[in-house]
C-alpha positions in Angstrom: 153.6 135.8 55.3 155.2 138.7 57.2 154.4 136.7 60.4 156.0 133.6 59.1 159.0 135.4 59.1 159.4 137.0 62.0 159.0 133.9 63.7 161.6 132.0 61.4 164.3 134.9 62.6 162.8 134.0 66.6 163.1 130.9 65.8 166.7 131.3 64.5 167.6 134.0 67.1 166.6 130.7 70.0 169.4 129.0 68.1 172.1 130.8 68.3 171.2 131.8 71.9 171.5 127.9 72.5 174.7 127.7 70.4 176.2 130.7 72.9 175.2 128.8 76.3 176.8 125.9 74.4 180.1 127.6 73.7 180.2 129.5 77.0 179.2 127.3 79.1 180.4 128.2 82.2 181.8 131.4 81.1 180.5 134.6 81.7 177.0 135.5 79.7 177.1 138.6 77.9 174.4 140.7 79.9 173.4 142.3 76.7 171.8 138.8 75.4 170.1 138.6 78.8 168.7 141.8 78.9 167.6 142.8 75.8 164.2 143.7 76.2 164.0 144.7 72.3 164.5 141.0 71.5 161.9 139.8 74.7 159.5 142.6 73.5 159.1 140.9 70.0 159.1 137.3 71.5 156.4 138.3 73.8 154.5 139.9 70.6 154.6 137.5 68.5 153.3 134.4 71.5 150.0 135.6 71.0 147.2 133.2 71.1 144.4 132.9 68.4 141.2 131.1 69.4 138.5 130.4 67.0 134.7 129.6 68.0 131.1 130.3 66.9 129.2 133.3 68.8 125.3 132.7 68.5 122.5 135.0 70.0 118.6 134.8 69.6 115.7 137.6 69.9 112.2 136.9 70.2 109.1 138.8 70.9 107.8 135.5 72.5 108.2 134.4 75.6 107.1 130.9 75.1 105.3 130.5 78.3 102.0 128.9 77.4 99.6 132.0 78.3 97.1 132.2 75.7 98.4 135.8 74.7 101.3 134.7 73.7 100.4 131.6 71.6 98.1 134.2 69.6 101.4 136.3 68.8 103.4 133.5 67.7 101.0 132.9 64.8 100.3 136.6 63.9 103.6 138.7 65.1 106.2 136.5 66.6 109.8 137.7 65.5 112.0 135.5 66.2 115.9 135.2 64.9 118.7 133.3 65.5 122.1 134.4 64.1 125.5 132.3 64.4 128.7 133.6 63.4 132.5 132.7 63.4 134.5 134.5 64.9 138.3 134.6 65.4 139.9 136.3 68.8 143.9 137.4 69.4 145.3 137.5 73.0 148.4 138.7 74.0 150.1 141.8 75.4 150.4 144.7 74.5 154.1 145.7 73.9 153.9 149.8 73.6 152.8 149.7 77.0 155.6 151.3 79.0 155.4 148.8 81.9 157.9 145.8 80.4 161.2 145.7 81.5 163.4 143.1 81.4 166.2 143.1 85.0 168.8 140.6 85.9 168.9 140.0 89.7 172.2 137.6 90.7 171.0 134.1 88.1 167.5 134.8 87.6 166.2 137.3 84.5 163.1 139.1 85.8 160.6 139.7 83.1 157.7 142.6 83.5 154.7 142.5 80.9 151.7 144.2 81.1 149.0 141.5 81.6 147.4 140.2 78.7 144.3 141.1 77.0 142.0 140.8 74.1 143.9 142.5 71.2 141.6 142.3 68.5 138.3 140.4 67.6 136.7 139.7 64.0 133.0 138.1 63.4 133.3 136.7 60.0 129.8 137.9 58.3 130.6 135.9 55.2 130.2 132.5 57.1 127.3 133.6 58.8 123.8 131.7 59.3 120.8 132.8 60.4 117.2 131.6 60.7 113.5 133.2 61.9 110.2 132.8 62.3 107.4 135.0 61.3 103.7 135.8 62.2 101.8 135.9 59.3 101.6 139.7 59.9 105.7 140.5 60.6 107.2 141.5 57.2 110.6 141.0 56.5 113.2 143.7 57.7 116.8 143.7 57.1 117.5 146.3 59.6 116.6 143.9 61.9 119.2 141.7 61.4 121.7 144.4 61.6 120.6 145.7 64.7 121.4 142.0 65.7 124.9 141.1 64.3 125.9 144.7 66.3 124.5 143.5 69.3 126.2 139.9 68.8 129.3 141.8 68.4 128.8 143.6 71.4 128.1 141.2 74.0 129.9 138.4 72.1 133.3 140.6 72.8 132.4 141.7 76.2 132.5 137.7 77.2 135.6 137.2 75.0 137.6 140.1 77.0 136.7 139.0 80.7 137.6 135.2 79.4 139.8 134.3 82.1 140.4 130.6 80.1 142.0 132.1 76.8 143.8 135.4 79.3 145.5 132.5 81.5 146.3 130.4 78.0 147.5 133.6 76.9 150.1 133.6 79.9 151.1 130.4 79.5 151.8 130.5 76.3 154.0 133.9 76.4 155.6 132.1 79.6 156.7 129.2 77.3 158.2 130.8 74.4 160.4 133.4 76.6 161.3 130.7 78.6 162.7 128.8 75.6 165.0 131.8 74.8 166.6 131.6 78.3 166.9 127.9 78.7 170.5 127.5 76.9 171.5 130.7 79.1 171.5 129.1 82.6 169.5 131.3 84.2 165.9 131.3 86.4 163.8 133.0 84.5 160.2 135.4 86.3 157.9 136.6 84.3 155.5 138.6 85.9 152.1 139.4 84.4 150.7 143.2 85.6 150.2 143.5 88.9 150.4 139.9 89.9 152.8 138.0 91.6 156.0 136.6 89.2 155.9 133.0 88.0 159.9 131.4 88.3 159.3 129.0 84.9 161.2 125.8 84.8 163.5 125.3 82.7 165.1 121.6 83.3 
């Protein structure tokens, strides 16, 4: 709810920046509109992107490769799980960074954000399946299945975080909104990610 509406006061904040371009037209822009970076800041926040998926790992004491050896463990002491979970992912920036500044140069607003990262990930255990098979002689052990979920966690996030796809999404999306603040205003706009070269959005 709370999300909902700050982006109905974004939203409303886009229209009156419109309205102003409008009005002004060729007049002078109040610099203040143009480089308030409190106003950017929380535009840039709130353009995160949320991707959804399944993450899925199995472990087996079998190695499936025909030897005689291991056909005998699979029907005494294989151990063998699979485990699939949903999952839901946030990128975005982080906006307490102190690298984001927002410049004016001559016509073109310069925008400086930290580059955009994985802000938060969440396996949902509640929709989670799983399946195994047993040996005759494996018991069942629920620690088992917790040592897996951690380790699902674990590697599932490290793939998540270096996922240049959703990072570059992430830009684009950011790049968008900010860009549809500026458009009434007249102005090029840069937005430049980190370290990397700045991006001059169109705005036609």
């Amino acid at each position: 709810m709370k999300k909902i509406i700050q982006w109905i006061v974004v939203i409303l904040l886009i229209v009156f920046i419109f309205w102003l371009g409008q009005w002004f037209g060729s007049k002078k822009v109040n610099q203040s509109i143009l480089s308030n970076s409190l106003i950017v800041r929380e535009i840039a926040e709130l353009a995160s992107l949320e991707v959804q998926g399944n993450a899925s790992i199995k472990r087996s004491n079998v190695e499936n490769n025909g030897d005689w050896t291991d056909n005998l463990k699979k029907v005494f002491a294989e151990n063998t799980i699979w485990v699939t979970v949903p999952y839901t992912a946030k990128y975005g920036v982080d906006t307490d960074e102190k690298n984001f500044t927002v410049t004016l140069k001559e016509k073109r607003v310069i925008v400086q954000l930290p580059a955009p990262q994985l802000l938060s990930y969440e396996l949902r255990l509640n929709q989670m399946e799983t399946a195994n098979k047993k040996g005759w002689f494996m018991p069942s052990n629920d620690e088992t299945y917790t040592d897996v979920q951690k380790k699902l966690y674990e590697t599932s996030r490290e793939q998540l975080t270096e996922n240049n796809i959703y990072l570059e999404k992430s830009k684009e999306k950011i790049r968008q909104i900010i860009g549809t603040y500026y458009k009434p205003l007249g102005y090029e706009v840069e937005v430049k990610f980190g370290n990397e070269p700045g991006k001059v959005l169109k705005l036609n």
